[in-house]
DOLOKOL-350207 format. One record per residue: residue number from 0; residue in one letter; y, x, z of N, C-alpha, C, O, CB in turn. Coordinates in steps of 0.1 Angstrom, whole numbers. Glycine has a CB too. Layout:
N
NUM A Y X Z Y X Z Y X Z Y X Z Y X Z
...
//
This chain:
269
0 X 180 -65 -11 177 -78 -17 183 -89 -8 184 -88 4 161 -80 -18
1 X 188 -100 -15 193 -112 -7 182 -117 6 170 -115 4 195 -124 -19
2 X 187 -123 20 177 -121 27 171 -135 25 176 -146 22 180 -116 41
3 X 155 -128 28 147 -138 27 137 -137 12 125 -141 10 157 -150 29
4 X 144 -132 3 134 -130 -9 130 -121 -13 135 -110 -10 137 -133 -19
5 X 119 -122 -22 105 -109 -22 102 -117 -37 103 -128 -43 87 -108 -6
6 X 94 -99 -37 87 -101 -53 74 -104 -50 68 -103 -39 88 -86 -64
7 X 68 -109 -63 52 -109 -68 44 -103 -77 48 -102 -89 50 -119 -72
8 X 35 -98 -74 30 -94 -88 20 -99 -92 15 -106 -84 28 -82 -89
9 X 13 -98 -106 1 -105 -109 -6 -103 -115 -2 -95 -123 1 -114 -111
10 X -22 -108 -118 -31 -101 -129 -26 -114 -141 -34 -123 -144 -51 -99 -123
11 X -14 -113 -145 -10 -121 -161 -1 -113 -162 8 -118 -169 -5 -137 -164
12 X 2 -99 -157 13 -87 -164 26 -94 -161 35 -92 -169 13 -83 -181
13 X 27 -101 -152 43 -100 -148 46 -99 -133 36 -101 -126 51 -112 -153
14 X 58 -98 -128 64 -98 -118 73 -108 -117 77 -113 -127 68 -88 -117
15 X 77 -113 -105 89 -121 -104 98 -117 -90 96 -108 -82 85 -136 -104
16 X 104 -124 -90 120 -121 -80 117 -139 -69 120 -151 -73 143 -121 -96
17 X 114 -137 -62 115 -154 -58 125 -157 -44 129 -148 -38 96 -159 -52
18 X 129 -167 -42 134 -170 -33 129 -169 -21 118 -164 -20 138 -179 -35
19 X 139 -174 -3 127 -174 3 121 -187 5 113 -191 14 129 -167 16
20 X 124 -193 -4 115 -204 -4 103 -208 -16 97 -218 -20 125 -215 -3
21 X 105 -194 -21 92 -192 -31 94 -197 -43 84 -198 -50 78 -198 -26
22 X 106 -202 -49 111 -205 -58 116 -190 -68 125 -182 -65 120 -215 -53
23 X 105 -190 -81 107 -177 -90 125 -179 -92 131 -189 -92 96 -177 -107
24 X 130 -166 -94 144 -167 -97 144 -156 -109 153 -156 -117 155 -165 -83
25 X 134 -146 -108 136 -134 -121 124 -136 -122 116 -141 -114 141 -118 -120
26 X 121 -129 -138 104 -130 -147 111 -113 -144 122 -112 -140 100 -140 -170
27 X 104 -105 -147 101 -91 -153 87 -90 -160 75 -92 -155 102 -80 -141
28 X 91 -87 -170 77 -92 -178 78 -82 -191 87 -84 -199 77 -112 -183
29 X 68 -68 -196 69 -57 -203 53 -54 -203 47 -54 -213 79 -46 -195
30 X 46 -50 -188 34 -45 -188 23 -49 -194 21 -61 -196 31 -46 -179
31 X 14 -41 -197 2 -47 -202 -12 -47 -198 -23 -47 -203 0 -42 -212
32 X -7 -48 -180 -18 -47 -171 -12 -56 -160 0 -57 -158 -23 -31 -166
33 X -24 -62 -154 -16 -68 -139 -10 -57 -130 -12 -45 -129 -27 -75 -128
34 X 0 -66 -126 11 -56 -118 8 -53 -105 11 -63 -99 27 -62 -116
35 X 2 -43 -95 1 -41 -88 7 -35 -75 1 -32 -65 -4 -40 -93
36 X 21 -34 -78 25 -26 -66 43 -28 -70 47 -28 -82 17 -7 -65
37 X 48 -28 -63 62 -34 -64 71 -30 -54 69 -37 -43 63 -48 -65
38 X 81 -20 -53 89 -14 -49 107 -20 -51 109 -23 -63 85 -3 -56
39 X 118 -21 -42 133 -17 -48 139 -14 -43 142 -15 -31 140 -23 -52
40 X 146 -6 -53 161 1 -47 170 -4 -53 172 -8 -65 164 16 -50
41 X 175 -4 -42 190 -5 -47 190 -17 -61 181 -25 -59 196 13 -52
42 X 194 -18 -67 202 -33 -79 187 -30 -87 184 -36 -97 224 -30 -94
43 X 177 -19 -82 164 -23 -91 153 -22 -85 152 -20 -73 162 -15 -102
44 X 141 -25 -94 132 -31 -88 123 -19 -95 127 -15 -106 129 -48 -90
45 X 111 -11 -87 100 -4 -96 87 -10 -95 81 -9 -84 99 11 -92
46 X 81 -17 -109 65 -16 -109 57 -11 -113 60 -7 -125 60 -22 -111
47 X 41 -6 -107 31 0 -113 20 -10 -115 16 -18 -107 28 11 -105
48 X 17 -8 -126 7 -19 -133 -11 -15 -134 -15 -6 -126 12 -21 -149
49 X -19 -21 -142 -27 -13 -147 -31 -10 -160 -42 -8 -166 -34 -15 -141
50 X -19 -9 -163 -16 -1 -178 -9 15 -179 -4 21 -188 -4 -10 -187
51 X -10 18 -162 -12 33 -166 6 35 -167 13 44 -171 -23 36 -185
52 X 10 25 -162 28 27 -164 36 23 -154 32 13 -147 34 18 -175
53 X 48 30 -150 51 27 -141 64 19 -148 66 24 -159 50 37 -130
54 X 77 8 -144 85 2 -151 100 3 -140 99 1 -128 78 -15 -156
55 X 110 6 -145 118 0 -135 128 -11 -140 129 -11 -152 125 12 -128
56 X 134 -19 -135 142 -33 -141 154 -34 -131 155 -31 -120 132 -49 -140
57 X 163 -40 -140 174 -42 -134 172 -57 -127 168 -66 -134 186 -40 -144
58 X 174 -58 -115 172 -71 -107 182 -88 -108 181 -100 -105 175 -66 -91
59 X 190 -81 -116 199 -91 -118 198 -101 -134 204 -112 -136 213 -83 -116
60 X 190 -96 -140 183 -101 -157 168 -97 -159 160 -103 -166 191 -94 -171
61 X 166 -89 -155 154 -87 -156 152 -77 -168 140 -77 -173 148 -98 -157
62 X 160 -71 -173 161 -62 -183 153 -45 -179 158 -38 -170 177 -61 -186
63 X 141 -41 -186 138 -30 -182 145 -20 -189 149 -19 -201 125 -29 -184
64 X 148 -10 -176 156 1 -179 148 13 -185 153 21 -193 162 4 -167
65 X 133 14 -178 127 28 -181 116 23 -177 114 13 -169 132 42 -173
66 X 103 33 -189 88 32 -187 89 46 -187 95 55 -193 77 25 -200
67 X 80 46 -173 73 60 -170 58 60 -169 51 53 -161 77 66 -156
68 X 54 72 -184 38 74 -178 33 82 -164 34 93 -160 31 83 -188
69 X 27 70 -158 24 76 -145 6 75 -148 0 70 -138 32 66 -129
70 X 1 77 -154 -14 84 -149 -21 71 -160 -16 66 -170 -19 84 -125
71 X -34 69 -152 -48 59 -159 -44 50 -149 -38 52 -138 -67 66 -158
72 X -49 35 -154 -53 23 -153 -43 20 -135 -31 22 -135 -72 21 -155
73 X -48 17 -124 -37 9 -116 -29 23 -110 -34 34 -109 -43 -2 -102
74 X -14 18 -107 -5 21 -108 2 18 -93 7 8 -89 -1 17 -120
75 X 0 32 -85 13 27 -72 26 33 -69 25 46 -69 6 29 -56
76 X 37 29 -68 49 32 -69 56 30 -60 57 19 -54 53 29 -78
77 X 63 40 -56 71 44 -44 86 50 -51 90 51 -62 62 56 -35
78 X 95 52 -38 109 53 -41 113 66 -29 109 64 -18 119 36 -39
79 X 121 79 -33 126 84 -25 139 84 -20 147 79 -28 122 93 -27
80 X 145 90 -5 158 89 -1 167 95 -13 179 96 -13 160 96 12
81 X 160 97 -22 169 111 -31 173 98 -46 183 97 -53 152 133 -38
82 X 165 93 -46 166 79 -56 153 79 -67 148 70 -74 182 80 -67
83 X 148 95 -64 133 96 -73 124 88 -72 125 82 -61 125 107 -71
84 X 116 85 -78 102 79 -87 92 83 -77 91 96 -77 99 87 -105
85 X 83 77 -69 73 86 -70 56 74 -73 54 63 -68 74 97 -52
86 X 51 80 -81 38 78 -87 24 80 -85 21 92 -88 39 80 -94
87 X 15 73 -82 -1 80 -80 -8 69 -85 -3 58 -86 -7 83 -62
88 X -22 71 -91 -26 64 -99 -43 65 -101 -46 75 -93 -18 66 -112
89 X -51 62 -104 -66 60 -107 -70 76 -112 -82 80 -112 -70 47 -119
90 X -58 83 -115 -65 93 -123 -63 102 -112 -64 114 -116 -57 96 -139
91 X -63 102 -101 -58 109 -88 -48 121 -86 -49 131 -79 -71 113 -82
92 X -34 115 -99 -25 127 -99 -11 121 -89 -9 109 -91 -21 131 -117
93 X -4 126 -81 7 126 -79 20 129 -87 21 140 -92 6 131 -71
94 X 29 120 -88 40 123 -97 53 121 -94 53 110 -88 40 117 -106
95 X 67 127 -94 79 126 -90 84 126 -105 78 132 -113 85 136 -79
96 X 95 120 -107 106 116 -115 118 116 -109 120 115 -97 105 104 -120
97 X 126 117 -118 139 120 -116 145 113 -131 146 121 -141 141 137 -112
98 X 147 101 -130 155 96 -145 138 95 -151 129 89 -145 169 111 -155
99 X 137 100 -160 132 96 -174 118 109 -175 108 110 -182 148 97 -189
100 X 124 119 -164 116 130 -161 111 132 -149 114 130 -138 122 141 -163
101 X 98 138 -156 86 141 -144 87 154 -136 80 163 -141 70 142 -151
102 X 94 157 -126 96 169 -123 89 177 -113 91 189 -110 106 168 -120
103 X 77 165 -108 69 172 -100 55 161 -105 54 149 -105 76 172 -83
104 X 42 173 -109 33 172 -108 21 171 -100 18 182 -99 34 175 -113
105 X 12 163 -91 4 172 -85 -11 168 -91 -14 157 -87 5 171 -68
106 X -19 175 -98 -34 167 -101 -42 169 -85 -42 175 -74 -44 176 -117
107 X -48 160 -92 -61 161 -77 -53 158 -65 -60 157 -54 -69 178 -72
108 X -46 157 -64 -38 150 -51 -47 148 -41 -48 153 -30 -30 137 -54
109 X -54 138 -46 -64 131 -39 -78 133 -47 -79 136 -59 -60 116 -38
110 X -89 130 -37 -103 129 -45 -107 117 -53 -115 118 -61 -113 130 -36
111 X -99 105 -49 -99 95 -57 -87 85 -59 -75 89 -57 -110 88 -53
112 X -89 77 -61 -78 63 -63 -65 67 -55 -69 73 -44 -86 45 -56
113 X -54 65 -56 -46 68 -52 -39 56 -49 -33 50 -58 -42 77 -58
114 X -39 49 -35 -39 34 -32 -22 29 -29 -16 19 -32 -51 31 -19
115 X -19 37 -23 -3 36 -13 2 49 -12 -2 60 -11 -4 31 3
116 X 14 42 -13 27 60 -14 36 49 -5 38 37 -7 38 69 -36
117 X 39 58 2 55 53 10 58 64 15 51 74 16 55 41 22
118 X 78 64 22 82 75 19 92 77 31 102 71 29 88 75 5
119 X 92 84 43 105 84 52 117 94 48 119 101 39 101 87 67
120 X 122 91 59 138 99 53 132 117 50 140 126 46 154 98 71
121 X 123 118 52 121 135 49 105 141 48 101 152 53 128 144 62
122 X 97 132 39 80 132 38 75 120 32 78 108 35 73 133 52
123 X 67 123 25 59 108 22 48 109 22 44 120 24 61 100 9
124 X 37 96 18 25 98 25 15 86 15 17 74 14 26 94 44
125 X 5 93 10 -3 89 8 -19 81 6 -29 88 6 2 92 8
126 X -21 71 4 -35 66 11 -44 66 1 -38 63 -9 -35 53 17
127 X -56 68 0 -65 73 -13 -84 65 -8 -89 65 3 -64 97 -14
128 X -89 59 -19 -100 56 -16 -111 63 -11 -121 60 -6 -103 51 -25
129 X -105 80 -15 -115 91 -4 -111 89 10 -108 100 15 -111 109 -7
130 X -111 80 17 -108 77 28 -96 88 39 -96 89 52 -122 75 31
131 X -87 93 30 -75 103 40 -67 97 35 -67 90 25 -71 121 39
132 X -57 99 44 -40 100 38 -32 113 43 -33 118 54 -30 86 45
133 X -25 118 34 -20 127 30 -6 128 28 0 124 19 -25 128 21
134 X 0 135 40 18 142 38 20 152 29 15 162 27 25 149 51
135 X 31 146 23 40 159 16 55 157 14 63 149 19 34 161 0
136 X 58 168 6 73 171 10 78 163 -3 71 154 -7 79 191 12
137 X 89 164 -11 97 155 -16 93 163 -28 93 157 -39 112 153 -11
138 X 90 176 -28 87 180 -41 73 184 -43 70 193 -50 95 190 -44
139 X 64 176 -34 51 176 -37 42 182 -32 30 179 -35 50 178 -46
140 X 47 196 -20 38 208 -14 34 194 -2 42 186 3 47 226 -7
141 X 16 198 -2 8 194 9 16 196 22 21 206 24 -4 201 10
142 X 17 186 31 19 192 45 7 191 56 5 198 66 33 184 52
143 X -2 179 51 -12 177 61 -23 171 55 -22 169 43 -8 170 74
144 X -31 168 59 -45 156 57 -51 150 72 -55 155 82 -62 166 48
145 X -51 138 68 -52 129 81 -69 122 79 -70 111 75 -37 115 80
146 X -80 129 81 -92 125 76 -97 120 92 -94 124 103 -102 139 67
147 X -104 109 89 -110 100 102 -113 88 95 -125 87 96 -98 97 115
148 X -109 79 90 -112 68 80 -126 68 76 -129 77 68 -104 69 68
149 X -141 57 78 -148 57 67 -146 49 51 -156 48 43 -159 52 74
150 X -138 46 49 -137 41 40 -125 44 32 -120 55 34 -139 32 42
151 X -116 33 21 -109 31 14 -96 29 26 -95 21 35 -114 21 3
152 X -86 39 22 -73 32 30 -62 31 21 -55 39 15 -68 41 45
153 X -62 12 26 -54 6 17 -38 9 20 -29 6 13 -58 -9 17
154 X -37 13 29 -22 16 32 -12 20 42 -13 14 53 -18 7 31
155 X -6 24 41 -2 37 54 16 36 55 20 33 44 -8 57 46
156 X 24 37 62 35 34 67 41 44 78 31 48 85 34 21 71
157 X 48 46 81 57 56 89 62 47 99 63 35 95 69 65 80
158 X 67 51 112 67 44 122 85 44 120 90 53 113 57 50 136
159 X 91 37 126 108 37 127 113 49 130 123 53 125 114 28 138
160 X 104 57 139 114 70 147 107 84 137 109 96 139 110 73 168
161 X 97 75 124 91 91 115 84 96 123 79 106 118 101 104 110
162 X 77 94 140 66 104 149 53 101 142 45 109 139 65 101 167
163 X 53 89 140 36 84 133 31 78 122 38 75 113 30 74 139
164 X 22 77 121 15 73 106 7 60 106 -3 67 105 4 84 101
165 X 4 52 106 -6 39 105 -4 37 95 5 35 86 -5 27 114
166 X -19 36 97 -28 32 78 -39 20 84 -42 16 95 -42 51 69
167 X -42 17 72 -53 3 71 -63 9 65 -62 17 56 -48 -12 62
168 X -75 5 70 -87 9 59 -100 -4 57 -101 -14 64 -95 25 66
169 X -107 -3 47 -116 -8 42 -125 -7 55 -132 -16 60 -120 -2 28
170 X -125 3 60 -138 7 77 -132 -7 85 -142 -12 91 -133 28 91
171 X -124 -13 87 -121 -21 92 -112 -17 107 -113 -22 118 -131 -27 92
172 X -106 -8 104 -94 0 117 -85 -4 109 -83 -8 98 -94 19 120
173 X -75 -1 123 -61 3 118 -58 16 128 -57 13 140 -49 -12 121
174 X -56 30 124 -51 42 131 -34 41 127 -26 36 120 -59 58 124
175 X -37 53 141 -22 51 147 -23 70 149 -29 76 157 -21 38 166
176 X -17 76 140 -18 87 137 0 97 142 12 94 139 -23 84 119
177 X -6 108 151 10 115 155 10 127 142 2 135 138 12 124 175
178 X 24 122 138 25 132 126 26 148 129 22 157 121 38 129 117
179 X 32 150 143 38 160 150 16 172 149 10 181 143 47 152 171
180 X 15 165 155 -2 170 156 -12 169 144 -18 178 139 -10 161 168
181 X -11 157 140 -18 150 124 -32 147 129 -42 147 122 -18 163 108
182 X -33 143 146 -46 137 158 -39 121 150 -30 115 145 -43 141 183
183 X -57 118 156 -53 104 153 -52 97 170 -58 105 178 -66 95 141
184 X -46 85 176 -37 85 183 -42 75 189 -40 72 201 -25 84 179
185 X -51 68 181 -55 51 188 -61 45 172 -56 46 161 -37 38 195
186 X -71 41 175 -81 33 166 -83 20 166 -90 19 176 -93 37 167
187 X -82 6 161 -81 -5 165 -90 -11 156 -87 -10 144 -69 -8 167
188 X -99 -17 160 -114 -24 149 -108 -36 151 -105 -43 161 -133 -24 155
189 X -108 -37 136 -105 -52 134 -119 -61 130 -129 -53 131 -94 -54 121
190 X -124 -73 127 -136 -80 124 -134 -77 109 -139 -88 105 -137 -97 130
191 X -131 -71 97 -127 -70 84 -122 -61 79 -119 -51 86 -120 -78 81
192 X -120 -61 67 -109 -50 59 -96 -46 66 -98 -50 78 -104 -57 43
193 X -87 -43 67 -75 -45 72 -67 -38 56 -65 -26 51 -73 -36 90
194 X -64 -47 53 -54 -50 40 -38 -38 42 -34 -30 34 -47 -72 42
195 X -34 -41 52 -21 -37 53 -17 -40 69 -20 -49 77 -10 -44 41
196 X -7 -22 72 -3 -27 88 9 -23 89 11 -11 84 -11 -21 102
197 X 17 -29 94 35 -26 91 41 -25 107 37 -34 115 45 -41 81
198 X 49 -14 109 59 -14 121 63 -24 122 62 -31 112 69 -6 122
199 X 70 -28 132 81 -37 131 93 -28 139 88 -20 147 78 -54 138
200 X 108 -29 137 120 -26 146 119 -21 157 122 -9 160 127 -35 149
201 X 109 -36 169 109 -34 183 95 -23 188 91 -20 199 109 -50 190
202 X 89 -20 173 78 -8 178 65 -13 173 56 -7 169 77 -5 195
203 X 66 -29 173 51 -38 176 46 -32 158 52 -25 150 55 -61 180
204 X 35 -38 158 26 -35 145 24 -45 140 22 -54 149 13 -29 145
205 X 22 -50 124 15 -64 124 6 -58 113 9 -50 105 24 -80 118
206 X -10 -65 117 -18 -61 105 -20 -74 98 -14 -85 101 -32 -54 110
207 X -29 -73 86 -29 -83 76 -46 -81 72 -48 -72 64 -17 -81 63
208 X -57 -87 77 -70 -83 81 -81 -95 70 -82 -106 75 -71 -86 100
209 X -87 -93 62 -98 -100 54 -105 -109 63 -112 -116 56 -109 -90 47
210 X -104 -112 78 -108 -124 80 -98 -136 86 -99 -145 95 -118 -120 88
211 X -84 -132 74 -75 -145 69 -68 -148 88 -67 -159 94 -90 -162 59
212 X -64 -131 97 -56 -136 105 -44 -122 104 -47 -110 101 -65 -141 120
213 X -34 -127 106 -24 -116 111 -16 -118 123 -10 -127 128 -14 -115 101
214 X -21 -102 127 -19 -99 143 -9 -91 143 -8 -82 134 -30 -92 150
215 X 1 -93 155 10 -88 161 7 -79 174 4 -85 185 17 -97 162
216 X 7 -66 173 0 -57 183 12 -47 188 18 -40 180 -13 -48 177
217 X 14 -47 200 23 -44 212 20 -32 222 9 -28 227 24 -56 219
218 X 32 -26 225 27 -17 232 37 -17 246 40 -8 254 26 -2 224
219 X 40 -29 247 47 -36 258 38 -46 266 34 -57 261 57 -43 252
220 X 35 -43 277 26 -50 285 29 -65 292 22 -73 298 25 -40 295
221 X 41 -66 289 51 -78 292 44 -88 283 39 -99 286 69 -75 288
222 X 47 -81 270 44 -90 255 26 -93 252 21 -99 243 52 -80 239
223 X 22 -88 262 4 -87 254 -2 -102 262 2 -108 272 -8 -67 262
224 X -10 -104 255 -18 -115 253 -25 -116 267 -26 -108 276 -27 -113 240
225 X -29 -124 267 -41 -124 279 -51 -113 280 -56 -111 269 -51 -136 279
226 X -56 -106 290 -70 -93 291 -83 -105 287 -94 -99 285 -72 -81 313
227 X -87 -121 286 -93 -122 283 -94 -124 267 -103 -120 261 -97 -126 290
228 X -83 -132 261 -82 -133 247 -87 -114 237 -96 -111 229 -65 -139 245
229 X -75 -107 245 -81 -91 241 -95 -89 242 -99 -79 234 -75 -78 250
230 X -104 -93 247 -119 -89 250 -124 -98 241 -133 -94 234 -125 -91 265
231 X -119 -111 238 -129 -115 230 -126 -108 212 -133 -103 203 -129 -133 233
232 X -114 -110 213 -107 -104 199 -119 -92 194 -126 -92 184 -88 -94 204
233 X -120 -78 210 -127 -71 206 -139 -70 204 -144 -62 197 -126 -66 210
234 X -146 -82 212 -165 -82 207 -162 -90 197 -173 -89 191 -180 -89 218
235 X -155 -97 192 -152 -105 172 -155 -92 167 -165 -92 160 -132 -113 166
236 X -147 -81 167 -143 -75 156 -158 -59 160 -161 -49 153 -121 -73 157
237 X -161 -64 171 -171 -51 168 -186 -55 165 -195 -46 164 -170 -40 180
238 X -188 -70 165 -198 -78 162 -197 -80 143 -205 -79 135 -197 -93 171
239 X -184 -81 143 -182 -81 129 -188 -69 120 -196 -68 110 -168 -82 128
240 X -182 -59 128 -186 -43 123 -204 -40 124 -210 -32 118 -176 -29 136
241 X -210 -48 132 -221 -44 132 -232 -53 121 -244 -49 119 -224 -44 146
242 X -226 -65 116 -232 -71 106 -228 -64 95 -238 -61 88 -230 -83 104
243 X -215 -60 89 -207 -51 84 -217 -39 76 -216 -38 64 -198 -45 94
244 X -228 -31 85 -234 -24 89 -244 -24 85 -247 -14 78 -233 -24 97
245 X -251 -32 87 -264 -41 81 -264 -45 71 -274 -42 65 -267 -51 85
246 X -254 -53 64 -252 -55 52 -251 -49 41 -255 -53 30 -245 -59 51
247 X -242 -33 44 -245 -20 34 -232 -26 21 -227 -36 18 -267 -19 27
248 X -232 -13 19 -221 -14 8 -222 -27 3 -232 -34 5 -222 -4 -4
249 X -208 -32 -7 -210 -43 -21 -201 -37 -31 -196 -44 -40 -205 -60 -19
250 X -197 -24 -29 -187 -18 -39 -197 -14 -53 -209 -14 -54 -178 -3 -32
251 X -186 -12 -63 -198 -15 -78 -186 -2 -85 -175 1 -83 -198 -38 -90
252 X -196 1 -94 -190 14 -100 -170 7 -107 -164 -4 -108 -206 20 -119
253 X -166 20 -111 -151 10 -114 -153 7 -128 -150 -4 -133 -134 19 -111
254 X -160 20 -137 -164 15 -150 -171 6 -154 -173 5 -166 -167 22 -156
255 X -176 -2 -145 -188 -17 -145 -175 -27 -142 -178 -39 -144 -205 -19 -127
256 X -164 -25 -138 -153 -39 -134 -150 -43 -144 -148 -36 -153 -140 -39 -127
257 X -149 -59 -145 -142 -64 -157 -125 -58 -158 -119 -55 -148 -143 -81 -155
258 X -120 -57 -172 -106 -60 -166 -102 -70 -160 -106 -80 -166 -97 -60 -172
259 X -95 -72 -150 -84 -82 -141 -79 -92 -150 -82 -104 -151 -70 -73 -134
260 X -70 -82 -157 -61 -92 -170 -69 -99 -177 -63 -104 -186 -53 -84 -180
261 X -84 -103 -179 -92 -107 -192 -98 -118 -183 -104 -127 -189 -103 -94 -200
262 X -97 -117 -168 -101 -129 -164 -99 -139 -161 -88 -139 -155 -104 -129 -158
263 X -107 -158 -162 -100 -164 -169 -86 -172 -153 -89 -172 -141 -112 -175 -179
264 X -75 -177 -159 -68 -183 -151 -66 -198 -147 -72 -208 -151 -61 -180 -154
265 X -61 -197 -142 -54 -214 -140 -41 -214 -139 -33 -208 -132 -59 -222 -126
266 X -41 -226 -152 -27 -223 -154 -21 -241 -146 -25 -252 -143 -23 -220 -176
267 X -6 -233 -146 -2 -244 -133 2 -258 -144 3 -257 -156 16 -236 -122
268 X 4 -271 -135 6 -283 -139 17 -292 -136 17 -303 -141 -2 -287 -136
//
C-alpha cells in the first residue's frame, strides 16, 4: 500500500482505503454486515464481514472481484505466502481458498469464535474466544495448541524471526509464546482487555489495551523506562485485575446481541 495509508472498517457495511492523513480515498462497499477484519495483498484488499462472507476488491476502484462463503455471522480473514484465502468465522470452521475454491476445510477448528488468523512465511495461527491459539500448516493439519489464556484472545502475531507467538487476551495479558516448545515465555498484565499486540522490526512490542493507553515494550535495557515507572505500571494493572475479579463476568449470550448493523448511527455533518 502507498506509505502511510490504511483501511477501515465499519458497522454501516463498508470499508474504505484512507490516506495517511485519514482522508477516505476508496469506498468498498458489497457486504451486508459490518466489516470486521481487513487484510491486503498485493493490488487487493480482503474483507470479512458479518454476513457470513468473506469479499476481495481490487484497490485501485474498488470493484469486487470475488465473494467467498466463509462460515456464520463475523468473519476473519487472512492471506497466505502462497496468495490463498484463509477464513474462520463464528461458526468455528477454518477455511483455505484458492481462487473461487475452498480447498481446505477444517470444522471445529476451534471451540468457539474464531477471532484472528495471521500467517508467517511457513504456519499460521489462530486466536479463538475458547481462550487458545492454534498453529497450523498451509493446508490446515494442527501443529500445536497454545492454552494458558483465561479468556477471549483477541489476537495473535508471529514475531519477525517466526520463533514466537504473542497474543492479546480479554484476561488482560499479553503472552509471549516460543513456537519451537509451544511454553509460554513471559506473561504481561495489563490494567484491561489488551485489544491487540504487534512486533515491531527492532523486536519491541506495542500493545493496544481497553484502558485507552498504547505501550511500547522492550527487551533492551538501554531503551526501558524507569524501574520506578515499571512498578507502578505493574500495581495499575494488577489492582486493575483484582477489581476485574470482583466484578465477575459482563459477557451476555451472543444470541441476546443486537445486530451491530441495526444500531442507531450518527451520521456526519
Amino acid at each position: 500500500s502507498e506509505k502511510g495509508s490504511f483501511y477501515s472498517g465499519s458497522k454501516d457495511r463498508t470499508a474504505f482505503k484512507c490516506d495517511r492523513e485519514g482522508n477516505p480515498c476508496i469506498q468498498f462497499q458489497g457486504h451486508e454486515g459490518p466489516v470486521c477484519s481487513i487484510v491486503e495483498i498485493g493490488a487487493k484488499v480482503v474483507t470479512g464481514a458479518w454476513d457470513g462472507k468473506a469479499k476481495v476488491w481490487d484497490t485501485s476502484n474498488g470493484t469486487c472481484l470475488l465473494t467467498l462463503d466463509a462460515g456464520a455471522h463475523a468473519v476473519a480473514v487472512a492471506t497466505l505466502p502462497t496468495g490463498e484465502i484463509v477464513t474462520g468465522s463464528q461458526d468455528k470452521t477454518l477455511r483455505v481458498f484458492r481462487g473461487e475454491s475452498c480447498v481446505h476445510k477444517i470444522d471445529e477448528a476451534h471451540g468457539d469464535i474464531i477471532r484472528f488468523i495471521t500467517a508467517s512465511s511457513n504456519a499460521m495461527a489462530t486466536a479463538s474466544n475458547d481462550g487458545s491459539v492454534k498453529l497450523w500448516s498451509f493446508d490446515g493439519l494442527q501443529m500445536s495448541a497454545l492454552g494458558g489464556h483465561q479468556s477471549y484472545v483477541y489476537g495473535v502475531e508471529f514475531s519477525g524471526d517466526n520463533t514466537e507467538i504473542i497474543s492479546a487476551s480479554d484476561d488482560s495479558t499479553m503472552k509471549v509464546w516460543s513456537i519451537n516448545d509451544s511454553q509460554c515465555k513471559q506473561s504481561v498484565i495489563h490494567a484491561g482487555t489488551v485489544w491487540q499486540a504487534i512486533p515491531m522490526p527492532n523486536t519491541d512490542i506495542v500493545s493496544a489495551c481497553a484502558d485507552m493507553i498504547v505501550r511500547v515494550w522492550t527487551r533492551d535495557p538501554a531503551r526501558m523506562t524507569s524501574e520506578e515507572e515499571r512498578k507502578t505500571q505493574q500495581e495499575i494493572a494488577q489492582q486493575a485485575a483484582v477489581a476485574a475479579a470482583q466484578k465477575g463476568s459482563s459477557s451476555v449470550p451472543m444470541d441476546s446481541v443486537i445486530d451491530i448493523s441495526k444500531m442507531p448511527i450518527t451520521e456526519s455533518i
